[in-house]
ZAMARGU-4260 file (C-alpha; in steps of 0.2 Angstrom, whole numbers, plus 5000, padded with zeros to 4 digits):
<rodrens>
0) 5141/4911/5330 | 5150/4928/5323 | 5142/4941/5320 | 5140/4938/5300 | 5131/4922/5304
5) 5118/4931/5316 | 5113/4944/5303 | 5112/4931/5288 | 5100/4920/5299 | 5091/4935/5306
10) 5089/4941/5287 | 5084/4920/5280 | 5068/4922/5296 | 5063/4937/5291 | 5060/4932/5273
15) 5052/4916/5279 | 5040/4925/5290 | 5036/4937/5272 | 5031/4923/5264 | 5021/4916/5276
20) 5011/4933/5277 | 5012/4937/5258 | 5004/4917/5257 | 4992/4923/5271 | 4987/4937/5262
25) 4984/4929/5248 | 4974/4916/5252 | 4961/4929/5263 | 4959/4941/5246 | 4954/4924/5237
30) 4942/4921/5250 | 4934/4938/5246 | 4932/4936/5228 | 4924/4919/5232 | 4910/4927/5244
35) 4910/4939/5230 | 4906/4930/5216 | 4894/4920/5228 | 4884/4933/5230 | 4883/4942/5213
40) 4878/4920/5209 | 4863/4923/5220 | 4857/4942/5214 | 4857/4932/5196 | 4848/4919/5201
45) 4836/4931/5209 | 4835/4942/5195 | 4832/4925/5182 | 4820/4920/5195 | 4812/4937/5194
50) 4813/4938/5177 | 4804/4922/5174 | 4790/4923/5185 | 4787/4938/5184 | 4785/4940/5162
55) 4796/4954/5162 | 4815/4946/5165 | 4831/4947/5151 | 4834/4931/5154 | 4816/4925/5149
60) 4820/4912/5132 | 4809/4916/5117 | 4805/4898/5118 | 4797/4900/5134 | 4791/4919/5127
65) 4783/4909/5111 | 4776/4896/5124 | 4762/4908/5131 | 4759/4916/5115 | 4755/4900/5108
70) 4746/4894/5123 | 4735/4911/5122 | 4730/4908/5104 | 4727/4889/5108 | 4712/4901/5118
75) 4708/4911/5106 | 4722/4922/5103 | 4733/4930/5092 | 4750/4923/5090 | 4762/4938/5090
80) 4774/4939/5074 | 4785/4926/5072 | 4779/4915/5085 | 4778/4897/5082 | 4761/4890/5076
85) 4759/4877/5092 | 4760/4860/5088 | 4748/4846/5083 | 4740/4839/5101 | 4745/4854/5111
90) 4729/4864/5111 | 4732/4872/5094 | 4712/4866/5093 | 4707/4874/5106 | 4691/4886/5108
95) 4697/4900/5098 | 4702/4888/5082 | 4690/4873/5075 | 4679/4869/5090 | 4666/4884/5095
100) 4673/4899/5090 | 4677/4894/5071 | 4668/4880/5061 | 4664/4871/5072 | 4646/4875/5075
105) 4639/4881/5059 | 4653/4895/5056 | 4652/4912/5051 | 4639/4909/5036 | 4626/4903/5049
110) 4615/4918/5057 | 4613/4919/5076 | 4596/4912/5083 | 4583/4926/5081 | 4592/4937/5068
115) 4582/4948/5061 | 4588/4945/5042 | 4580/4955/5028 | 4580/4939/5016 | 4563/4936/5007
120) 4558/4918/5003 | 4545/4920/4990 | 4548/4902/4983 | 4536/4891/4984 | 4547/4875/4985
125) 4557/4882/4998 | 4540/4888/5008 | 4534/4873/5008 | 4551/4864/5014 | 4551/4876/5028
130) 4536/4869/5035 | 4537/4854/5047 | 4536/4838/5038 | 4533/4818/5043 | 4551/4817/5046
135) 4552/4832/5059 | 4539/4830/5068 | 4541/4816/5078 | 4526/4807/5087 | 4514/4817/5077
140) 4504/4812/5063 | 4504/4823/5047 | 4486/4828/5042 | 4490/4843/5029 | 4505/4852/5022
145) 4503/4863/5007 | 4508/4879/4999 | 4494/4892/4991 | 4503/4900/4974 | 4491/4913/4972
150) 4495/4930/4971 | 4492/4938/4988 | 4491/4956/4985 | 4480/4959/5001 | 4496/4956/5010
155) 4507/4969/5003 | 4500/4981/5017 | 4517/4990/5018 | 4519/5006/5014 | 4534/5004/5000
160) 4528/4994/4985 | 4529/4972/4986 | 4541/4965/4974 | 4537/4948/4970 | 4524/4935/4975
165) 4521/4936/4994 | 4515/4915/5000 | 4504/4907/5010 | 4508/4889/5018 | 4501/4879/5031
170) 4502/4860/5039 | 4493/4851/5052 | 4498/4838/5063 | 4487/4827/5077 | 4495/4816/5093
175) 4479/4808/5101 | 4467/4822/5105 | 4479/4837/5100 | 4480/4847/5086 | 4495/4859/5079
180) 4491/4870/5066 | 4508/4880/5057 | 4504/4894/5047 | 4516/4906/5035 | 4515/4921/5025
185) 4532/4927/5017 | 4534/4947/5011 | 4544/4955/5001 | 4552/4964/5015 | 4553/4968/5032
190) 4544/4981/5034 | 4529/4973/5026 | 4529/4957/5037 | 4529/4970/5054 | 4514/4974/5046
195) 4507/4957/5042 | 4512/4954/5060 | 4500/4969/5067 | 4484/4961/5059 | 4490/4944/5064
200) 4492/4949/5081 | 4474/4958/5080 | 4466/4941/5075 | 4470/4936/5093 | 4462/4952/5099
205) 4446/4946/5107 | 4439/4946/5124 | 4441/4924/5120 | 4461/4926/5118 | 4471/4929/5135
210) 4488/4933/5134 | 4501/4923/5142 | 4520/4922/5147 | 4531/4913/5135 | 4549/4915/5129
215) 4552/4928/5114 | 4553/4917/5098 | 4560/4926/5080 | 4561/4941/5079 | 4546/4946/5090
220) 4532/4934/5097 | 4515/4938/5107 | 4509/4921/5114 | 4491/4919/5117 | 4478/4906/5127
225) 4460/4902/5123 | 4447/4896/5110 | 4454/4889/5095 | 4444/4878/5084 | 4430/4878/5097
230) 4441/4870/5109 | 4453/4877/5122 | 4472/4880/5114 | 4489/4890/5113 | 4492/4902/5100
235) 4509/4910/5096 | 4510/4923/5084 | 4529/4928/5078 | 4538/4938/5066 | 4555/4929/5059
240) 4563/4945/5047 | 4553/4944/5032 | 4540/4929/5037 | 4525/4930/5049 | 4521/4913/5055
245) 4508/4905/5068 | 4506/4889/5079 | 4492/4883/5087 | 4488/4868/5098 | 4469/4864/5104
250) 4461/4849/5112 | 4466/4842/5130 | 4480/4842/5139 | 4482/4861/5134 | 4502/4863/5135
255) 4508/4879/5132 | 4525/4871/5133 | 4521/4861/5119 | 4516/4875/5107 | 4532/4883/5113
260) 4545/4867/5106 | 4533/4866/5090 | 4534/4885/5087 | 4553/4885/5090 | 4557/4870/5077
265) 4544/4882/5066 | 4558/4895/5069 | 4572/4885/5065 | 4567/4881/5050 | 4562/4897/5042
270) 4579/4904/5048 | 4587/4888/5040 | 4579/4893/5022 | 4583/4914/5025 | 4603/4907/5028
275) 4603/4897/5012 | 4601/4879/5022 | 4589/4866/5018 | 4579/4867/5030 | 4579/4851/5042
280) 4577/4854/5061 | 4568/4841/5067 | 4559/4838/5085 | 4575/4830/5096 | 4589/4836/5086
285) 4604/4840/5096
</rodrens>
């Protein structure tokens, strides 16, 4: 081979061996980008994971954001703006909606048990609907219920002047050998039926009357064993805002239990007619 032919094949290997290292080089910078891009895939996917678990992520949908608002409100919460209401069957119904919080167990027009409302019942068809009748007192047979109209001025012991006609009413009911004897006064005011409550309190006063342990009923409640009637009873004596009202049971078996159900009906009722209610609480009622 001449000299010529030598350097043109020397020059043709060289550039072969170029292009097998340019192609080499190539395909190693390819590899890089690839590890690359794998791991910039796997901090996203981190920082989507981070972001969704932990509430506070960019990559957190609104959808999803909306989601736990709506779930919170289905609980008693506030949407925030523009959140979607959640959808019918999805707990929109929940606790903070129509079931407890809401309507759903006498709403905002009903007052809580023992409020101490100011409102004076000085009608003496409401008085009288307030006290137990047949109908409420289950087991128990009604002997008298009636309402005295007269003008009770000796009641107005307060010390601002009565407005209106302060009432009297009063039923009794027997079951075998028991009595239970309801008794109401309504005043004018509050402040009126504290004191109607002191003098009702004071008729329980004697060495014959024991005071004993019962739940608070009303407003305020002093309960009371001994001689009622000439035989041996339970007396509670309660104040429910503008009514004073009594119960009593004598005769055997004494159960201060007993007069503890009878006197909270009693209270159910009064503070059914100072909401505005007919008054219907009845012995058993859910």
């Amino acid at each position: 081979m001449g000299t010529i032919s030598r350097r043109v094949a020397a020059v043709a290997a060289a550039g072969v061996l170029l292009g097998v290292l340019t192609a080499c080089g190539s395909g190693g910078s390819g590899s890089s980008q690839d590890t690359a891009k794998a791991a910039a895939g796997g901090a996203s996917a981190t920082s989507a994971s981070a972001g969704t678990n932990g509430g506070a992520g960019a990559a957190a949908s609104p959808s999803a954001a909306a989601g736990g608002t709506t779930a919170g409100a289905a609980d008693g919460g506030t949407p925030a703006p523009g959140a979607s209401a959640p959808a019918a069957g999805t707990g929109g119904a929940g606790t903070g909606g129509a079931g407890t919080g809401g309507a759903g167990t006498g709403g905002g027009a009903q007052p809580a048990a023992g409020a101490d409302l100011d409102t004076p019942l000085l009608d003496d068809k409401l008085v009288l609907q307030l006290l137990p009748d047949q109908k409420a007192m289950t087991g128990w047979e009604e002997e008298k219920r009636r309402v005295d109209t007269a003008d009770h001025t000796l009641t107005c012991t307060g010390a601002e002047p009565c407005g209106g006609k302060p009432l009297s009413g009063t039923a009794r009911f027997s079951s075998g050998d028991v009595t239970v004897r309801f008794a109401v006064d309504t005043l004018p005011s509050k402040a009126a039926a504290k004191d109607k409550l002191k003098e009702a309190y004071a008729g329980f006063g004697g060495e014959q009357y024991k005071p004993i342990d019962l739940a608070a009923l009303g407003s305020e409640s002093r309960s009371f064993r001994g001689q009622l009637a000439g035989r041996e009873g339970v007396g509670i004596v309660l104040r429910a805002g503008t009514v004073v009202a009594t119960v009593t049971t004598e005769g055997e078996p004494v159960d201060p239990q007993v007069t503890q159900r009878l006197a909270v009906l009693f209270v159910q009722r009064i503070e059914q007619a100072q909401a505005g209610r007919t008054p219907d609480a009845a012995l058993g009622a859910a």
